[in-house]
C-alpha positions, 0 to 999 in steps of 0.5 A: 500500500502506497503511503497515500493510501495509508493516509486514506486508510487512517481517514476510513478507520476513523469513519467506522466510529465517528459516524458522518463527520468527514469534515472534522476527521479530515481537519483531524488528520491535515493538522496530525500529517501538518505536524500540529495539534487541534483543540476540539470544543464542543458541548459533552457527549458528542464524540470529542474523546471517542474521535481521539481514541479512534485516531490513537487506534488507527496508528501504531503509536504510543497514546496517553490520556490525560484528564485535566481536573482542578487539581491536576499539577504540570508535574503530573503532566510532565514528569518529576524527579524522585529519590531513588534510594536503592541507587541513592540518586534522583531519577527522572520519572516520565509522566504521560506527556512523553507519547506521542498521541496525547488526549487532553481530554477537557483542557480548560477545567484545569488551571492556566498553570497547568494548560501551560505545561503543555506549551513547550512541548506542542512548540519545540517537542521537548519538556524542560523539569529541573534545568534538564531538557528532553526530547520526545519522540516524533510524531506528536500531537497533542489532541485536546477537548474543551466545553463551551466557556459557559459552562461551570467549572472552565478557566480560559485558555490564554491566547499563548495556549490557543496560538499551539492549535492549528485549528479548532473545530467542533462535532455538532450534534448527528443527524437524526440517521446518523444518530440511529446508527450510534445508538445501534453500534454502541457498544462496539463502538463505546471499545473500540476493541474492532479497531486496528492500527492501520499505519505505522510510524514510519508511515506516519513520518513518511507521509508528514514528509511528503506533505513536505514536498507539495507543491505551493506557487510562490502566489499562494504563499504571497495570498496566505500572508496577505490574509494574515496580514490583513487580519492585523490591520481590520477595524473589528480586529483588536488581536490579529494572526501572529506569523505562526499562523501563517506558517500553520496554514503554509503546512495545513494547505500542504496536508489538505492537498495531499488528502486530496490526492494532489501534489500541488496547492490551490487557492482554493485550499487556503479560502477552505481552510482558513476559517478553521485556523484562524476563528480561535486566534482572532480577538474583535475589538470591544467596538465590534464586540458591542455591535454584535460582529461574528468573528466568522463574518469578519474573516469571511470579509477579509477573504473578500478582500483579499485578491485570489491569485490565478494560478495553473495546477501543474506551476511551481 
């Protein structure tokens, strides 16, 4: 099986559980192949954890969940150093953030010190404890699940924490059809016991390389800046996107295109993919706050704005 088609079969997998939402598990795989992470926020019991299980199961790779709770503390995520008395030296005890799918299963009912043990590793893929660095094994992502704001018990994620997230995305309720057929296949579902990995880390690495070599027009890099770029100078604006967006959607653009089975971007990829990217990193103004503005409508402006570069398939 070609690498290609080990992305679709990953894809294929997922969908035997998470039943008619193409659309969130391919957004799912862009960031994982982008070499990235994704916040998942929504209300409870729709299938944020199950997604994420089924994404751990579909690869061979080691997987950890962690349940962030009020009292959960940055060296339960990360790791400490013990006493070792046996061999009367201190030893360095890894905690479940040295794997390499990780669950952060409702990131935001724990506190901002601990949401930011994660910050290091989601930006450099280390963890720093006691002046000693460690690397952690690639590839790593870091899939996390939050409630809507309004509910009891949340604390924000600082907009350092949001800006590790490639994309944020929500599940929404099934339709009723689709409802049925969960209700049907719960308990084989609720498991997951049927599911097998279908790649490796290896296939893994090789694919986020190949996403690597698409091709991208130097226009449609000029096109995803000027996106960005405009989104720091609109009036409704008050926090623009940093250049790690940018970034972020010069690799997402990548991964979409090669889950598409091309070899090349469109600018059409970027229009498709920059809502997601960018709806949890935009602040509005207070101004545009108080007249109701959506952050969806606004970027929709920009899009509109912004001119769309005409470029041939096979150009690099």
């Amino acid at each position: 099986m070609e690498t290609q088609d080990k992305a679709i079969a990953i894809l294929e997998n997922m969908k035997t559980v998470i039943i008619d939402k193409d659309h969130v598990l391919k957004k799912v795989l862009i960031c994982f192949f982008a070499r990235g992470h994704i916040l998942i926020e929504d209300v409870p019991g729709v299938g944020k954890t199950t997604l994420v299980k089924a994404l751990s199961k579909s690869v061979d790779l080691s997987h950890s969940r962690i349940q962030f709770t009020p009292d959960l503390m940055p060296a339960d995520i990360t790791g400490l150093t013990v006493y070792n008395r046996d061999k009367n030296q201190f030893e360095f005890k890894m905690g479940p953030l040295f794997n390499q799918i990780i669950l952060a299963d409702e990131i935001n009912r724990t506190s901002p010190k601990t949401q930011s043990s994660l910050l290091q590793a989601m930006e450099e893929l280390q963890v720093s404890v006691d002046n000693h660095t460690y690397d952690l094994e690639q590839p790593f992502m870091v899939l996390a699940t939050q409630n809507p704001m309004d509910y009891q018990g949340t604390y924000p994620l600082p907009e350092a924490q949001l800006d590790r997230f490639i994309m944020k995305v929500s599940l929404g309720y099934p339709s009723p059809p689709s409802e049925k057929i969960i209700v049907e296949n719960y308990r084989q579902s609720k498991s997951l016991d049927h599911l097998h990995a279908v790649a490796s880390k290896d296939d893994i690495l090789k694919i986020q390389e190949e996403v690597d070599h698409v091709l991208l027009h130097p226009d449609i890099l000029s096109y995803i800046v000027a996106i960005t770029n405009a989104s720091r100078h609109h009036p409704s604006i008050h926090l623009g996107a940093s250049p790690r967006v940018s970034i972020d959607l010069f690799r997402s653009v990548k991964a979409l295109a090669y889950l598409e089975g091309r070899n090349y971007v469109l600018p059409d990829d970027v229009k498709k993919i920059v809502p997601d990217i960018l709806c949890h990193r935009l602040i509005l103004s207070a101004e545009a706050r108080i007249e109701g503005k959506k952050i969806e409508s606004v970027i929709d402006g920009i899009l509109n704005t912004v001119s769309v570069p005409v470029v041939m398939p096979y150009e690099k």
